[in-house]
Residue frames relative to the residue before (quaternion, step in Angstrom):
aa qw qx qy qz dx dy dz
X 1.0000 0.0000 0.0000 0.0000 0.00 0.00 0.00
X 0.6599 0.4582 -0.4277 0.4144 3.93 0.59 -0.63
X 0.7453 0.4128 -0.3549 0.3848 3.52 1.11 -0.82
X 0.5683 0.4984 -0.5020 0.4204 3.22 1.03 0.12
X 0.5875 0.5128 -0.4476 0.4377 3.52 0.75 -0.43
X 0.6862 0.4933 -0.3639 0.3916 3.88 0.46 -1.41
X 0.6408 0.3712 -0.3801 0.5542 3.90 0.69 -0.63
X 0.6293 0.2831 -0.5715 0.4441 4.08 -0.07 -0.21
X 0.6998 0.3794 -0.4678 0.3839 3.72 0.27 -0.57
X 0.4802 0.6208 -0.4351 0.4413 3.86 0.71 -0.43
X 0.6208 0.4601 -0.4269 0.4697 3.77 0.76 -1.21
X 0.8253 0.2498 -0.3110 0.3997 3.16 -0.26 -2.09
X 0.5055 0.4649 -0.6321 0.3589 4.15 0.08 0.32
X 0.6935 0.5053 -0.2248 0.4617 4.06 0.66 -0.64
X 0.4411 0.6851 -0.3228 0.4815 3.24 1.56 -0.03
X 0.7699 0.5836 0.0390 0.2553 2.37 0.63 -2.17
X 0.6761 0.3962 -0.1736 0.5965 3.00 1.60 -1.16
X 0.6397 0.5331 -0.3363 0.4399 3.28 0.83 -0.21
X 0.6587 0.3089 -0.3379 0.5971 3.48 0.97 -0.18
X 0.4859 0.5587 -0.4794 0.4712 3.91 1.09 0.24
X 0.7277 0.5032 -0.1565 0.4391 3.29 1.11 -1.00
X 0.7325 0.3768 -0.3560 0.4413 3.41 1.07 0.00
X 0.2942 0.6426 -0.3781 0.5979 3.56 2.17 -0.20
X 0.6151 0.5813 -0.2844 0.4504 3.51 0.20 -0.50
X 0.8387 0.1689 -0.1345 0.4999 3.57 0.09 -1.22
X 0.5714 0.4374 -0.4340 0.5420 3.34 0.94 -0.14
X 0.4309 0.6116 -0.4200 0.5138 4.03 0.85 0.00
X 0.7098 0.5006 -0.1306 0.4781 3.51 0.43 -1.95
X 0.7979 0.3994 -0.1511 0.4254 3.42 0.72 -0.96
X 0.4336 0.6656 -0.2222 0.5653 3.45 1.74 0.12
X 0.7555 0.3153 -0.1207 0.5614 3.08 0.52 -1.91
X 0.6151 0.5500 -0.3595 0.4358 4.45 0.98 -0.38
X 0.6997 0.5757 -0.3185 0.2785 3.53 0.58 -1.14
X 0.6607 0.5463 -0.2814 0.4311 3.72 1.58 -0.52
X 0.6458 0.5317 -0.3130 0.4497 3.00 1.58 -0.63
X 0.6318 0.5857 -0.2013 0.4661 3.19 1.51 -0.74
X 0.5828 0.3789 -0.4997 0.5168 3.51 1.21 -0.53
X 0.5312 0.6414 -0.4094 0.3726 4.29 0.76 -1.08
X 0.7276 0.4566 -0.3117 0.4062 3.38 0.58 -0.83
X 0.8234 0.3587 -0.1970 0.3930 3.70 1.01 -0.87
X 0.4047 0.5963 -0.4495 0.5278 2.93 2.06 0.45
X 0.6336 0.4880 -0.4190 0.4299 3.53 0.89 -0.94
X 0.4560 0.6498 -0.3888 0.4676 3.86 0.86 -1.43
X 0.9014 0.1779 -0.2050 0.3374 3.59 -0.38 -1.13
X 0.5463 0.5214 -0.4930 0.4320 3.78 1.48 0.29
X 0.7887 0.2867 -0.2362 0.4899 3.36 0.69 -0.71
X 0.5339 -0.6027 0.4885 0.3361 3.84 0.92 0.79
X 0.2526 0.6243 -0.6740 0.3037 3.93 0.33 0.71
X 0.2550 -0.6589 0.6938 0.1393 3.30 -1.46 0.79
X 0.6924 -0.4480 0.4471 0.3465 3.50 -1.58 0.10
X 0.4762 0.7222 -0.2298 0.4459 3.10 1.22 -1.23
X 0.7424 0.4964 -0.2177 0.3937 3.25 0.35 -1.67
X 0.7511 0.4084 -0.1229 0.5038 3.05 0.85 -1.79
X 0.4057 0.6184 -0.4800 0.4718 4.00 0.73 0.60
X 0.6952 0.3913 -0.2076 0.5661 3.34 0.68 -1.83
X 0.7810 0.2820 -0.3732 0.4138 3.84 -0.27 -0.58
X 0.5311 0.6792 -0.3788 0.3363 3.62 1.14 0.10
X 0.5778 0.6123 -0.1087 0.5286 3.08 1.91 -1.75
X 0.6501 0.5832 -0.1904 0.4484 3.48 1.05 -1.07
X 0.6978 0.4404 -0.2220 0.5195 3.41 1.11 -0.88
X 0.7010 0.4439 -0.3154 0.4605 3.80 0.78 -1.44
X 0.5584 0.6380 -0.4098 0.3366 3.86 1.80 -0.35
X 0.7547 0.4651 -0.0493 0.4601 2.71 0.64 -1.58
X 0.5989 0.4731 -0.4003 0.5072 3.90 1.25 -0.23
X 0.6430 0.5538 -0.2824 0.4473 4.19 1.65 -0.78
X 0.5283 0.3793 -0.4087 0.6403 3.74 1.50 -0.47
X 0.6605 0.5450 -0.4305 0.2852 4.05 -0.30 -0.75
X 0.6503 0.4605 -0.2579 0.5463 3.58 1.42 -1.63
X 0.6779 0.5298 -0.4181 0.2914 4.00 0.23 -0.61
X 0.7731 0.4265 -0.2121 0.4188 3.15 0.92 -0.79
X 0.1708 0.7953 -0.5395 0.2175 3.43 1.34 1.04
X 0.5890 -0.5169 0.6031 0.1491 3.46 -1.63 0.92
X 0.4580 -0.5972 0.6358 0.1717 3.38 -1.56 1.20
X 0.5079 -0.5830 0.5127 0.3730 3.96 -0.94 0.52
X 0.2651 -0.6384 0.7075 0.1474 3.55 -1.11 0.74
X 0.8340 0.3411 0.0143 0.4335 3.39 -0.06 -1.49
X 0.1909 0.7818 -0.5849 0.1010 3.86 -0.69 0.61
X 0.4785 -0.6821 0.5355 0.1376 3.05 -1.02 1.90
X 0.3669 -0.7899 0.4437 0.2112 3.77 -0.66 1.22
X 0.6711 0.4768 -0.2689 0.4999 3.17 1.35 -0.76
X 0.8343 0.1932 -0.1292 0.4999 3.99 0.71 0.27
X 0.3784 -0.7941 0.3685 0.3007 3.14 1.55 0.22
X 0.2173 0.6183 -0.6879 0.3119 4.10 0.90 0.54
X 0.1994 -0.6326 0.7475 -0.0367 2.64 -1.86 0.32
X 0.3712 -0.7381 0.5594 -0.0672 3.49 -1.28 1.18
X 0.1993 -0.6503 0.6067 0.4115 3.88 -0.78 0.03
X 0.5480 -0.3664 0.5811 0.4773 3.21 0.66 -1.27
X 0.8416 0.3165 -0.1970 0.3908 3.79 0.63 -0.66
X 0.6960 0.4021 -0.2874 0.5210 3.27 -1.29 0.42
X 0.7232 -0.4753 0.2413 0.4392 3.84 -1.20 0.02
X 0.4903 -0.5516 0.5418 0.4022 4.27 -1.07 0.75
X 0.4153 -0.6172 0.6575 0.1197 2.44 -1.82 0.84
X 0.7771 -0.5118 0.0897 0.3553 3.49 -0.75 1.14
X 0.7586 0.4945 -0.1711 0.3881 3.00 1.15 -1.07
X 0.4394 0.6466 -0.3610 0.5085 3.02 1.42 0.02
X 0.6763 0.4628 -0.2382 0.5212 3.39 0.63 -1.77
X 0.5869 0.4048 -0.5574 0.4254 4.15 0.46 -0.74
X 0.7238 0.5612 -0.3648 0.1677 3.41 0.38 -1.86
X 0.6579 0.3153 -0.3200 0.6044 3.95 1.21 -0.97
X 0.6125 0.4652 -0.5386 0.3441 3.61 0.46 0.15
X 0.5684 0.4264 -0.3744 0.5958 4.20 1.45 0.30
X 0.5972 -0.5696 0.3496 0.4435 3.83 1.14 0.35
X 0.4782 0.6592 -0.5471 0.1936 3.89 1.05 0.00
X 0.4047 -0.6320 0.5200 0.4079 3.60 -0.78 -0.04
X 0.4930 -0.4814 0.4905 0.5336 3.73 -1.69 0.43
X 0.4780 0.7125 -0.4504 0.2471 4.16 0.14 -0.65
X 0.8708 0.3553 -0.1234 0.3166 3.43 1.25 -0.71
X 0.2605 0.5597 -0.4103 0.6712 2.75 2.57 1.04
X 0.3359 0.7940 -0.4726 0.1828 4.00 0.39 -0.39
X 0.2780 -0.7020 0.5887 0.2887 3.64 -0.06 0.48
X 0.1525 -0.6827 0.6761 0.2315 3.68 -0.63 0.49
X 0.4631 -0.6824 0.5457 0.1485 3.65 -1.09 1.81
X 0.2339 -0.7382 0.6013 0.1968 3.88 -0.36 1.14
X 0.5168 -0.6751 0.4908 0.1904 3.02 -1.40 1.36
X 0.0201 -0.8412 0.4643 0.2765 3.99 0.00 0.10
């Protein structure tokens, strides 16, 4: 008897999500269709072709796949929230509070585990 209960309650939970899950795209597809009509209104004021918008599309998803690979290992990691820093480019706040209370950056250091 419990496993017959735990699988009817298993179904109507999988149900459940499954009609959560189609609320969803029909949500997604609600909240897309204005942006989509805005865009082919713009397209047909300024004579933009599909075409066009392919190539400067391709260009972007290129040039956004070299930019993401060359991500940085964390240097620095905030103990109290577990962020994490490379070290490069501008601090992240918590950094700037922590030497702004006199801590040093040295005591965010990832310590490199020996293996």
């Amino acid at each position: 008897m419990p496993q017959e209960h735990f699988t009817a309650e298993k179904e109507k939970i999988e149900k459940e999500i499954q009609k959560l899950q189609r609320k969803m795209r029909s949500l997604k597809t609600r909240q897309r269709r204005p942006v989509i009509n805005s865009i082919v209104r713009s397209m047909l004021e300024y004579e933009i072709t599909p075409e066009e918008i392919e190539r400067a599309y391709n260009r972007r998803a290129a040039r956004t796949q070299t930019s993401t690979g060359s991500k940085l290992p964390p240097r620095y990691r905030d103990p109290a929230t577990g962020a994490t820093w490379s070290g490069r480019g501008r601090p992240p706040r918590w950094i700037v509070a922590a030497e702004a209370e006199g801590k040093s950056r040295d005591e965010f250091l990832i310590e490199k585990q020996s293996e």
